[in-house]
C-alpha positions as CSV (number, residue, x, y, z in Angstrom):
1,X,18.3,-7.3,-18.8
2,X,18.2,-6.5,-15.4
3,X,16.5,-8.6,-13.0
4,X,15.3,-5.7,-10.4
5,X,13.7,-3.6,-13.8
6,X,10.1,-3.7,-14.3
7,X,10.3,-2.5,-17.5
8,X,7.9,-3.2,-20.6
9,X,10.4,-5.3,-22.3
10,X,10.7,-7.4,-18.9
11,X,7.0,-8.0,-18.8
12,X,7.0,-9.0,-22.2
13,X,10.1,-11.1,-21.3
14,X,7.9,-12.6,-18.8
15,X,4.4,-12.7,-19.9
16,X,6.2,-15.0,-22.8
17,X,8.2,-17.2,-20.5
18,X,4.6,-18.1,-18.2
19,X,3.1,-20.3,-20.5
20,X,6.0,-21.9,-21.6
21,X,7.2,-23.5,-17.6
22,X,5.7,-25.2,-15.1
23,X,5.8,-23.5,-12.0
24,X,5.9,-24.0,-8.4
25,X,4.1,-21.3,-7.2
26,X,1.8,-19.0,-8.9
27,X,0.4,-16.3,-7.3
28,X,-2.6,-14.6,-8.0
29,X,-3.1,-11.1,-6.7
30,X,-0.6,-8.0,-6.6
31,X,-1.4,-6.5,-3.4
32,X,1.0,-6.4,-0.9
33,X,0.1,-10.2,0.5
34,X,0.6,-11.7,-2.8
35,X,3.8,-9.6,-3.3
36,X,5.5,-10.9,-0.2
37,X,4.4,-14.6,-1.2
38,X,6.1,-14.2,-4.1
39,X,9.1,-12.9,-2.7
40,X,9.2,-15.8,0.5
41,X,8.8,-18.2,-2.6
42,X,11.1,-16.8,-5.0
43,X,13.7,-16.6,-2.1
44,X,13.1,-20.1,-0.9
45,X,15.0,-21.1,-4.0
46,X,10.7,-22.1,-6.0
47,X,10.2,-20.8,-9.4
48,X,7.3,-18.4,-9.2
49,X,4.7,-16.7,-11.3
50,X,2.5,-13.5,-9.6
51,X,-0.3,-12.1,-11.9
52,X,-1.7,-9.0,-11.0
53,X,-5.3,-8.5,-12.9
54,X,-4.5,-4.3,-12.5
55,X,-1.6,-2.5,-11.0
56,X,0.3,-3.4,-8.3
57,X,-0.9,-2.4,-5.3
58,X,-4.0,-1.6,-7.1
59,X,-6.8,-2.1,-4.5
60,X,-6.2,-2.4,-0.6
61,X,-2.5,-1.9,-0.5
62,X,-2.5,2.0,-2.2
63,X,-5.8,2.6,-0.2
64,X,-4.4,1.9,3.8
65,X,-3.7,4.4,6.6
66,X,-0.6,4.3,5.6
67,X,0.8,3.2,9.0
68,X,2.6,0.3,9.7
69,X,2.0,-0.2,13.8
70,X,1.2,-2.9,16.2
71,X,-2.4,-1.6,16.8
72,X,-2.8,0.3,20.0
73,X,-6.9,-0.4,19.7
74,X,-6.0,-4.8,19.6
75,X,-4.7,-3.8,23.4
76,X,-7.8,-2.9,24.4
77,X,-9.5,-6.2,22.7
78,X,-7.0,-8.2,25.1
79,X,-5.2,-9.7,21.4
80,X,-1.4,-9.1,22.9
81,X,-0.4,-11.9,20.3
82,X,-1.5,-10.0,17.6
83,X,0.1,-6.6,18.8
84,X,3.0,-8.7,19.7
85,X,3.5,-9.9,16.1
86,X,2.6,-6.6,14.2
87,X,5.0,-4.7,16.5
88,X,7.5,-7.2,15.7
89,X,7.0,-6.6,12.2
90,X,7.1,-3.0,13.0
91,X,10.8,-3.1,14.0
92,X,11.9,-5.7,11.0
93,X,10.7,-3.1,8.8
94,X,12.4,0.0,10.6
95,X,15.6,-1.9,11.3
96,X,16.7,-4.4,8.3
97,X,13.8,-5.0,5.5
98,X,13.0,-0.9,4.3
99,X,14.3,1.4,6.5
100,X,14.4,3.6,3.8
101,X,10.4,3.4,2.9
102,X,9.7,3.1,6.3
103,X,10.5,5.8,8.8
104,X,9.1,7.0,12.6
105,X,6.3,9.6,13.2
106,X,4.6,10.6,16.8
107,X,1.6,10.9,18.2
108,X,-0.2,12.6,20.5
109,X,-3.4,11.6,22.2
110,X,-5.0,14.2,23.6
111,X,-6.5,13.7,27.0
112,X,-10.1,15.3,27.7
113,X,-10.8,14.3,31.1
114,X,-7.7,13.7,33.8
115,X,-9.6,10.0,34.6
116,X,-8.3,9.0,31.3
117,X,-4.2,9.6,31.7
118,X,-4.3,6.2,34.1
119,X,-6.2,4.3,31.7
120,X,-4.4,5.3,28.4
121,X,-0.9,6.1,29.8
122,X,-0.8,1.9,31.1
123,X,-2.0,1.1,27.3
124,X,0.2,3.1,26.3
125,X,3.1,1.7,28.7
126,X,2.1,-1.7,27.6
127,X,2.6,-1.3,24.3
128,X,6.2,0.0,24.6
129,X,6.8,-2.6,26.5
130,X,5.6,-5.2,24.3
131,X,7.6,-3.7,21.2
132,X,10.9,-3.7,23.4
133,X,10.7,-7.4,24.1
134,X,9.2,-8.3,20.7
135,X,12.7,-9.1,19.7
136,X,13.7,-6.5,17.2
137,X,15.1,-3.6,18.3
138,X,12.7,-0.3,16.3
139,X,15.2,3.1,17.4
140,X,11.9,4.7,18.5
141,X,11.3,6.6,21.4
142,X,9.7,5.4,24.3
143,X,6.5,7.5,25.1
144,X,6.2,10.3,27.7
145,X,3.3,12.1,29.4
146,X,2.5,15.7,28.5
147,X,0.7,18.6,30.6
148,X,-1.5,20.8,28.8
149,X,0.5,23.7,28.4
150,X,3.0,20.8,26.7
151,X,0.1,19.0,24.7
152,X,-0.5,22.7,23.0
153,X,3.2,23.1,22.7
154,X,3.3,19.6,20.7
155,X,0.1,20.6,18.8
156,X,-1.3,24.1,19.0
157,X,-4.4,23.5,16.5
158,X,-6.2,21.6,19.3
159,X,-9.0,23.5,21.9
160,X,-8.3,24.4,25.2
161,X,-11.5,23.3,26.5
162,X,-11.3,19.8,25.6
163,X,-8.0,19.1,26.6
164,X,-6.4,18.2,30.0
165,X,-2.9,17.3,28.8
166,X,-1.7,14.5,26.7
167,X,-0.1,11.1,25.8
168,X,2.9,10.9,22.9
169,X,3.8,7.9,21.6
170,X,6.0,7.0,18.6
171,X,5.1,4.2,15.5
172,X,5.7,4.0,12.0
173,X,4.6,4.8,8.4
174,X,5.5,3.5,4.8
175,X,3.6,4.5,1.0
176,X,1.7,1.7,1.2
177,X,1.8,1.0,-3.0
178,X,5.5,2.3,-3.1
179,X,6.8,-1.0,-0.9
180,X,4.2,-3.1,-2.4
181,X,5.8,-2.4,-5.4
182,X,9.2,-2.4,-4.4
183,X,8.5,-5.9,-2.7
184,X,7.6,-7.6,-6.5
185,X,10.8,-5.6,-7.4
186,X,12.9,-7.4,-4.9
187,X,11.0,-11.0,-6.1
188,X,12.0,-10.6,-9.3
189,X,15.6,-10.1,-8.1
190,X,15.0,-13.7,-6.8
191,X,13.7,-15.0,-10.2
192,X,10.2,-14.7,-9.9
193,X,8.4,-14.0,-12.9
194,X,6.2,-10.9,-13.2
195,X,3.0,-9.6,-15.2
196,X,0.9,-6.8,-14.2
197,X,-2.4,-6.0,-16.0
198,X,-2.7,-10.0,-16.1
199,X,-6.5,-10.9,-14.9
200,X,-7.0,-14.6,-14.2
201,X,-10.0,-15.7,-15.6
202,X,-10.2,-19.2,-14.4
203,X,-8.2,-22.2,-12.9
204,X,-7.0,-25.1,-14.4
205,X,-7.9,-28.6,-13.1
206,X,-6.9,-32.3,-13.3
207,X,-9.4,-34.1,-11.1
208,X,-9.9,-32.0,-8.2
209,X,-6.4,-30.5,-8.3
210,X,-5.8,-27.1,-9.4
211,X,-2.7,-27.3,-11.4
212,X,-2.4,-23.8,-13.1
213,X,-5.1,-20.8,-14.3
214,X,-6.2,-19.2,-17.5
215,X,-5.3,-15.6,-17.7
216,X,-6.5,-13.1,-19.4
217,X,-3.4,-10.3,-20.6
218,X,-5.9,-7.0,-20.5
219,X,-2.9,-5.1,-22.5
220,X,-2.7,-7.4,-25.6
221,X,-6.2,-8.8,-25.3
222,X,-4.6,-12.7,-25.7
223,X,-5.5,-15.6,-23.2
224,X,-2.6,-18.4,-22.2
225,X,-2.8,-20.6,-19.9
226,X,0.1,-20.8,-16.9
227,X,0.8,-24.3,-15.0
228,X,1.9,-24.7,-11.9
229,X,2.7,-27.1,-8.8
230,X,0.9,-25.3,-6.5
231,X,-1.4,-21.6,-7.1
232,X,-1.8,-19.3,-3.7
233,X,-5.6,-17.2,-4.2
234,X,-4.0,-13.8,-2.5
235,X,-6.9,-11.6,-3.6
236,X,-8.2,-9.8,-1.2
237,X,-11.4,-9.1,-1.2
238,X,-11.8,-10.8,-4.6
239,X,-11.0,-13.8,-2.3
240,X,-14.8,-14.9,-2.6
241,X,-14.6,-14.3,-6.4
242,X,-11.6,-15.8,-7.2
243,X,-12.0,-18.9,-5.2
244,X,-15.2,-19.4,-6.9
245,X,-13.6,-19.7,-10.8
246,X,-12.8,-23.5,-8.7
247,X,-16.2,-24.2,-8.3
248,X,-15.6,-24.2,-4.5
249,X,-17.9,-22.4,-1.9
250,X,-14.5,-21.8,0.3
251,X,-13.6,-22.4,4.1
252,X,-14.3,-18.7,5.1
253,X,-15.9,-15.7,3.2
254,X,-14.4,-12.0,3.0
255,X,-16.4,-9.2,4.1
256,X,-15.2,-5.6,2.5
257,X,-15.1,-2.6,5.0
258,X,-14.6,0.6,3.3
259,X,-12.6,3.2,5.0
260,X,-12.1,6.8,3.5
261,X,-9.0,9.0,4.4
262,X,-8.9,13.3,3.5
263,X,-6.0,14.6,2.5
264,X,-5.4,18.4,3.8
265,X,-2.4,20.8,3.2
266,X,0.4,20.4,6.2
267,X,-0.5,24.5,7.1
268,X,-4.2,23.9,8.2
269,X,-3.5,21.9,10.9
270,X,-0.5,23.6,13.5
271,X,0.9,20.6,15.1
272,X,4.7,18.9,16.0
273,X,3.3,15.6,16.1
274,X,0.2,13.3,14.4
275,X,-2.8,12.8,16.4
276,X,-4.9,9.7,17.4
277,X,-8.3,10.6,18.7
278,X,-11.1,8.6,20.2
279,X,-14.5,8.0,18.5
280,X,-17.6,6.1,19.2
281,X,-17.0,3.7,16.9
282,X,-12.9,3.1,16.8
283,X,-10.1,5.8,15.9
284,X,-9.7,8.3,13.9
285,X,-5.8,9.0,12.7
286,X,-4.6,12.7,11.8
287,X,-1.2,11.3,10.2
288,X,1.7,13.3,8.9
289,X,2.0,12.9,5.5
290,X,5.3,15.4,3.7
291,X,3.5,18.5,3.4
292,X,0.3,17.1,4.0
293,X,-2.0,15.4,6.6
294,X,-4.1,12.1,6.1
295,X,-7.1,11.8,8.1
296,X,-8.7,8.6,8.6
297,X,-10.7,6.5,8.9
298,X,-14.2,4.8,8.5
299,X,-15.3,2.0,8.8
300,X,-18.1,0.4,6.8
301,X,-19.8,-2.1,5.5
302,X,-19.8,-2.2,1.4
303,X,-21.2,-4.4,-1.3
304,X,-20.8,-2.4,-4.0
305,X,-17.6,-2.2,-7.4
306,X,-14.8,-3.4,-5.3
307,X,-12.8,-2.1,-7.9
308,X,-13.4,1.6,-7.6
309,X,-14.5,2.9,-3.6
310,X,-16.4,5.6,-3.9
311,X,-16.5,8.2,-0.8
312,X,-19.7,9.9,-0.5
313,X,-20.2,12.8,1.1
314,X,-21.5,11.2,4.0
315,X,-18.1,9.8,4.2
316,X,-16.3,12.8,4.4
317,X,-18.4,14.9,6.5
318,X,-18.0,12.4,9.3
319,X,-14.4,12.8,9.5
320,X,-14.9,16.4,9.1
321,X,-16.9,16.3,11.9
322,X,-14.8,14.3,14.3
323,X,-11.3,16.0,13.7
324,X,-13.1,19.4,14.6
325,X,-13.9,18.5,17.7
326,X,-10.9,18.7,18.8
327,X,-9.7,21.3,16.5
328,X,-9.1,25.3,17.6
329,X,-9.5,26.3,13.5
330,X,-12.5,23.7,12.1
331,X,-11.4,22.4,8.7
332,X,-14.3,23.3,5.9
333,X,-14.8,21.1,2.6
334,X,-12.3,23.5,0.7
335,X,-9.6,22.7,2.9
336,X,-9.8,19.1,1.8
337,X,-6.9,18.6,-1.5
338,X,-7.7,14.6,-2.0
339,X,-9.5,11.9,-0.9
340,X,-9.5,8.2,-1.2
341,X,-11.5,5.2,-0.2
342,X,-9.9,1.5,0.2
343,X,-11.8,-1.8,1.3
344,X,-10.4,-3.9,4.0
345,X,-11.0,-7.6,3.4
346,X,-12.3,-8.8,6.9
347,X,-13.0,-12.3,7.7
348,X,-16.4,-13.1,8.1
349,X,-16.3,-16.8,8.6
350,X,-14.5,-19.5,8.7
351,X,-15.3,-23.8,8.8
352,X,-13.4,-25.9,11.3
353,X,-11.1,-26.8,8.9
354,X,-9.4,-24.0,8.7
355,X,-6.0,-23.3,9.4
356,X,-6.0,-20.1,11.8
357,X,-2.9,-18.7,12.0
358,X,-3.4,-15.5,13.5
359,X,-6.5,-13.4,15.3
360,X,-6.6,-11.3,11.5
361,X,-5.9,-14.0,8.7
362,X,-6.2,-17.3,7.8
363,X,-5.1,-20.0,5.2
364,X,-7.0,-22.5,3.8
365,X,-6.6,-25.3,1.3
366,X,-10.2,-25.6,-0.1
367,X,-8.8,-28.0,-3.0
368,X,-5.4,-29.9,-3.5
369,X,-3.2,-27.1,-5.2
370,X,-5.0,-24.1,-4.4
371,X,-4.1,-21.9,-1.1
372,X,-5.9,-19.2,0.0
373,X,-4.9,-16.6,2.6
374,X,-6.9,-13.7,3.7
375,X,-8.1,-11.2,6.1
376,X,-5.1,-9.6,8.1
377,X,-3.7,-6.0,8.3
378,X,-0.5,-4.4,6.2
379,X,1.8,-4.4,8.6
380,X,2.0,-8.2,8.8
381,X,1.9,-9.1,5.3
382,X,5.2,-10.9,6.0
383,X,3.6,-13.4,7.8
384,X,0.7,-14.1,5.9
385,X,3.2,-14.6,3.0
386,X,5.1,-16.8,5.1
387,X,2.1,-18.8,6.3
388,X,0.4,-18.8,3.1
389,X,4.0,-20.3,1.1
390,X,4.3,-22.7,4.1
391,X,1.0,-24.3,3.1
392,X,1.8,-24.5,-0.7
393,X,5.1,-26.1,0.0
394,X,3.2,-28.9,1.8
395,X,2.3,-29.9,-1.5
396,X,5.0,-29.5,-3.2
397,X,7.2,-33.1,-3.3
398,X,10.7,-31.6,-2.9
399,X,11.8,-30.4,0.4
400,X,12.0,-26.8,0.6
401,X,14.0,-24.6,2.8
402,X,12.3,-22.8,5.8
403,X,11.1,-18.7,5.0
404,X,14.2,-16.3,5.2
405,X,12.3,-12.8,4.0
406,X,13.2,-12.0,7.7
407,X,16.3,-11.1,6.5
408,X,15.9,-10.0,3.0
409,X,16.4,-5.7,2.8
410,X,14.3,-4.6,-0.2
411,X,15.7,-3.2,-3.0
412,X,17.1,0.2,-1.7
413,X,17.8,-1.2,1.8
414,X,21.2,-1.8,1.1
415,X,23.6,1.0,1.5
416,X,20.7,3.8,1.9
417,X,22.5,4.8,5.7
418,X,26.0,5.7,4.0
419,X,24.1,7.2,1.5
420,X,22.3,9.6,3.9
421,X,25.7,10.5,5.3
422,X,26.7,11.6,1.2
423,X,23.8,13.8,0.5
424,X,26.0,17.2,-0.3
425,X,28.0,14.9,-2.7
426,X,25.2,13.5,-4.4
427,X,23.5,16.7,-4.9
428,X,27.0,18.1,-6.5
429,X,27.6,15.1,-8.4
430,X,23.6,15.8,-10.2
431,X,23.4,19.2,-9.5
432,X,20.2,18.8,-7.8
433,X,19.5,20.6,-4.5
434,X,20.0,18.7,-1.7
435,X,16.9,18.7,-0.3
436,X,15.8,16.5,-3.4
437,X,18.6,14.0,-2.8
438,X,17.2,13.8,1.0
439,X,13.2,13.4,-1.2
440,X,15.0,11.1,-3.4
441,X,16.3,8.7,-0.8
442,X,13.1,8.8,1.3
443,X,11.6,6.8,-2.1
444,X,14.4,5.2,-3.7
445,X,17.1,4.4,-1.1
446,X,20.5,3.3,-2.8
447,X,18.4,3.3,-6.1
448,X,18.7,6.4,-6.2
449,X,21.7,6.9,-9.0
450,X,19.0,4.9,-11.1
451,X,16.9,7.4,-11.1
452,X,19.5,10.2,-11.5
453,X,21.5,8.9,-14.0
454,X,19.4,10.1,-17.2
455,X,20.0,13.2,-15.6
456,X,23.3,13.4,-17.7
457,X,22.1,13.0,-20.9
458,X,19.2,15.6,-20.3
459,X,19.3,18.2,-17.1
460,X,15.6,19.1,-17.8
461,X,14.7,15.4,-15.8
462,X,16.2,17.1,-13.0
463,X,13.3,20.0,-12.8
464,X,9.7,19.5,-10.8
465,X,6.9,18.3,-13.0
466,X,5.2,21.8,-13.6
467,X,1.6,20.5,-12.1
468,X,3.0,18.5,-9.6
469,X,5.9,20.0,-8.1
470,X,6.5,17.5,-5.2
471,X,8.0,15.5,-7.4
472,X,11.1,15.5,-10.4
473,X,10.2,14.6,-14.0
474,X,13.2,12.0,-13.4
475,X,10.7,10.2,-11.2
476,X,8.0,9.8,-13.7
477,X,10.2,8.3,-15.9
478,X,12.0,6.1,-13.9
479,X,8.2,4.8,-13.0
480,X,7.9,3.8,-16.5
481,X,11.2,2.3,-17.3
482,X,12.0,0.7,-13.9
483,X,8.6,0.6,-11.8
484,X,6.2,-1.0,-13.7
485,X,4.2,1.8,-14.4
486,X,1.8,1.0,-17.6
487,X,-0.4,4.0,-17.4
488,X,-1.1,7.2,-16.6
489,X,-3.0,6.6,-13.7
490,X,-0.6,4.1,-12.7
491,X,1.7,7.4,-12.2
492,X,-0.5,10.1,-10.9
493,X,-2.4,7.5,-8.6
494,X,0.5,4.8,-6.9
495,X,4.5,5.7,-8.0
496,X,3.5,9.4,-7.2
497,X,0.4,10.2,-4.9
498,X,0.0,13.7,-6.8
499,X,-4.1,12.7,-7.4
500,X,-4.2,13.0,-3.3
501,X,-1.4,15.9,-3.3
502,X,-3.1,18.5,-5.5
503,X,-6.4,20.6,-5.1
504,X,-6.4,19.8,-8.7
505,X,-6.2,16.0,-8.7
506,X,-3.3,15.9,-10.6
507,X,-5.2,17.5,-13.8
508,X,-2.4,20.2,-14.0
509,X,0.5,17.5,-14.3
510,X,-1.7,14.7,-16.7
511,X,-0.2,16.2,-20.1
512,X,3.4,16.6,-19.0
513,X,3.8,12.9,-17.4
514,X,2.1,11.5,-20.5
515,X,4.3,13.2,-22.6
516,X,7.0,12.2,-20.6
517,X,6.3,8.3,-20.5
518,X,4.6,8.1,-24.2
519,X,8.3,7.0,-25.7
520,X,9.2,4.5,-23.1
521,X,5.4,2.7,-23.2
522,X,5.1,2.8,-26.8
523,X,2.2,5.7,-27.1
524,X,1.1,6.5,-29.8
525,X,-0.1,10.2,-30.0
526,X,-3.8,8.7,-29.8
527,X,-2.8,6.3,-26.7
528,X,-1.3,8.9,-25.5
529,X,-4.7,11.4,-25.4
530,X,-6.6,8.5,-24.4
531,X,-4.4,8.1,-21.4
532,X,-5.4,12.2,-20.7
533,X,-8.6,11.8,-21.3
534,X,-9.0,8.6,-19.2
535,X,-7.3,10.0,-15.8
536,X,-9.7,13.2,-16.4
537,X,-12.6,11.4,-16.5
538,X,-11.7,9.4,-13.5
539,X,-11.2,12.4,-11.6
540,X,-14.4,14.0,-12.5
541,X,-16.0,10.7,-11.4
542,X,-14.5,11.0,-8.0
543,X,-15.0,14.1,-7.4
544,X,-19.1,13.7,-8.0
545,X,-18.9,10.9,-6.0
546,X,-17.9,12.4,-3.0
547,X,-20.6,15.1,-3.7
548,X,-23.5,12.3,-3.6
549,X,-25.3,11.4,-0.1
550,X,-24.7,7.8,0.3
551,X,-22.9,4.5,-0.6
552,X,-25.0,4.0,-3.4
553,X,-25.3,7.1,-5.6
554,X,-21.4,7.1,-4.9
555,X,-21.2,5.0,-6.4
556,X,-23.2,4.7,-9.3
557,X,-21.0,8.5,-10.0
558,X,-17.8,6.9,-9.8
559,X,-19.1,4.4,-12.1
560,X,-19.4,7.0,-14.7
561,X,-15.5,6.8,-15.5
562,X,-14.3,3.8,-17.9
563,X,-11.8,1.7,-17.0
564,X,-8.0,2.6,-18.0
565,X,-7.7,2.1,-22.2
566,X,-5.7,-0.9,-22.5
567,X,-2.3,-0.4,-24.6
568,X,-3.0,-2.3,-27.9
């Protein structure tokens, strides 16, 4: 079997093999924090378990701006060490560990008043300068001051009136739950041991050491129990929950702070370049996204199902609001194809005894074996993997080798800039247009003859899903039998974004990807309407929800929808 697959018959290689070994890390949580544990663990030469209670990249990590910067905003909160380290990140991610998920995009901040070009332009400066001595080299361009009449060239959408002339400035972007998952790919390529849809339901103890959890598998309904040397708590902001299955209060608490993003067709906003704009509270992000923008985001306080976000329409009026202020054409409510809401997990305290390793996350060891890292942002997931594996290995009783994921290209990275240069042969050699092969690459990498390869035995996976045209039915299946995919909404939601991409949520292209999967997850024709019925139901829950006032009859709406039918 192949080591990179997350296929069913590798999780049911794997969910057998867990109970059966002791080892030396487990990780609990699938987003992309417990992901990159795994893989700094798993390529530190440690056996390693990772348990995911849903889908990878489930919560935060398919919910983020999408953006993987240093944080122009830290500047002006005098953190340069944290910019410093994120913009660091920021060019190990362009350059050597997925430069094919991770690719450039501008900016442009308009400027309303000419006091402002001083101010900005030396954040701005600083910030350049930062990234240029941050150690990695990023191949982005360095920022340039614009007039009006060139601000309007770069975006035409934005008023007149309110602008004086402009600031562009380059960072990055990734699909946040395509390199989360393609990070627990590249773990298990080092041996770590994978199960998804895995929900850990309590901890094991000897004394006051943790020495392993009881897990729940949500897809066969069975408990085992999974031992280990050492277990890291990467859970987000289940932190608080999961910590407490110990019996521990914890060294810190997480606080979740929603943040909504719209989704709007690439034509309703005429503009070159993204666009950063000032608020009273923070910034608000209009972010190219293919043929789409994302706009985002808030930022609030919420108590409610961490599980399912709801966006009210509260929510999305006040991004509404604040992008057409600076917009010549306002955008209306029917402009608006998806929406999503994610929670941040935000420290909100922390005892002396905490280990601080950065302004945004910590590590703690609240009991001998446990670990727990939290807080942070996704662009330096790295090094709250590293720091969060550095702590487990202290109590581990062989020496282990210092982190190396520094240097570790995820699966794809390998090859993908020859490949770029072969696009015209690939496309003859599948008989696929080229401008698929350039899609194809922007996903897969060198991966990419995976996904083409059934292509030979049947042409047809070489069309556009009918619903969802953005994307090749060859994709959908390679989700399944490579990506880890277990449902429907695994699909339509995180190894495609076509619930975001469509006015219609995705409804049009539900039957067809079911159909599609149903042989390689073992559907049966009632599993199979379950799966349609489910994802419908969770789209007409979302979309009352964002018809609701406020936070709390949001979410009671989104509520309404079941969770996804187990595969039995």
């Amino acid at each position: 079997m192949d080591r990179t697959e997350l296929s069913p018959a590798r999780r049911r290689t794997d969910r057998a093999r867990l109970p059966d070994e002791v080892v030396d890390v487990l990780v609990i949580g699938g987003g992309v924090t417990g992901a990159g544990a795994a893989l700094d663990a798993a390529s530190r030469g440690l056996s390693v378990g990772l348990l995911e209670a849903r889908d990878w990249a489930a919560g935060t990590s398919s919910r983020s701006s999408k953006l993987i910067h240093g944080g122009l905003r830290y500047l002006e909160m005098l953190d340069f060490a944290l910019v410093r380290e994120a913009l660091h990140e920021r060019g190990l991610l362009l350059d050597r560990i997925a430069p094919h998920l991770v690719r450039p995009v501008p900016f442009l901040y308009p400027l309303e008043h000419h006091w402002e070009r001083p101010y900005v332009g030396a954040g701005v400066a600083l910030y350049d300068a930062m990234a240029f001595t941050s150690g990695t080299a990023h191949g982005l361009r360095h920022h340039r001051h614009l007039t009006r009449k060139q601000a309007l060239r770069e975006a035409p959408c934005l008023r007149r009136d309110v602008l004086t002339g402009g600031i562009q400035y380059w960072d990055a972007q990734v699909d946040d739950a395509r390199h989360t998952m393609t990070v627990v790919r590249t773990a298990t390529a080092f041996g770590a041991l994978a199960a998804n849809r895995a929900q850990v339901t309590g901890f094991l103890r000897q004394g006051e050491r943790v020495t392993g959890a009881t897990v729940t598998d949500l897809e066969a309904g069975r408990t085992f129990e999974v031992r280990a040397q050492q277990v890291i708590n990467a859970t987000g902001v289940w932190t608080d929950e999961t910590q407490s299955l110990a019996g521990e209060r914890g060294q810190f608490h997480v606080r979740a702070s929603k943040g909504i993003h719209l989704v709007v067709p690439r034509d309703r906003i005429r503009s070159e370049a993204g666009l950063i704009l000032r608020t009273e509270k923070s910034v608000l992000f209009v972010i190219p996204w293919g043929r789409h923008w994302i706009i985002g985001t808030t930022d609030t306080d919420w108590d409610l199902d961490r599980a399912h976000p709801a966006a009210s329409a509260a929510d999305i009026d006040y991004l509404l609001q604040h992008v057409n202020a600076v917009l010549e054409q306002p955008l209306t409510h029917e402009d608006v194809e998806g929406v999503y809401a994610g929670l941040r997990p935000l420290l909100a305290g922390e005892s002396d005894s905490t280990s601080k390793l950065s302004r945004e996350h910590a590590v703690a060891i609240p009991v001998p074996g446990l670990v727990v890292v939290a807080g942070g942002k996704y662009t330096t997931y790295r090094i709250m993997a590293k720091d969060a594996v550095d702590a487990a290995v202290h109590g581990l009783d062989a020496r282990v080798p210092a982190s190396v994921t520094e240097n570790i290209p995820l699966l794809g990275a390998e090859g993908w800039e020859a490949l770029k240069n072969s696009v015209n042969v690939l496309a003859d050699r599948y008989g696929v247009h080229a401008a698929w092969i350039e899609h194809l690459l922007g996903r897969y990498g060198s991966l990419i003859d995976e996904v083409l390869e059934p292509l030979k035995d049947d042409p047809s996976l070489g069309e556009p899903l009918k619903g969802a045209p953005d994307y090749l039915r060859a994709e959908i299946l390679y989700a399944a039998t490579h990506e880890g995919a277990r449902h429907l909404d695994d699909i339509l939601t995180r190894r495609t974004r076509t619930s975001i991409e469509t006015f219609d949520r995705g409804l049009g292209a539900a039957e067809e990807v079911a159909a599609l999967v149903a042989p390689v997850l073992g559907w049966s024709s009632e599993q199979q309407a379950k799966e349609v019925e489910h994802y419908q139901g969770r789209v007409a829950a979302e979309r009352e929800s964002q018809r609701m006032p406020d936070d709390a009859t949001a979410d009671s709406a989104r509520m309404g929808a079941p969770d996804v039918v187990p595969v039995r």
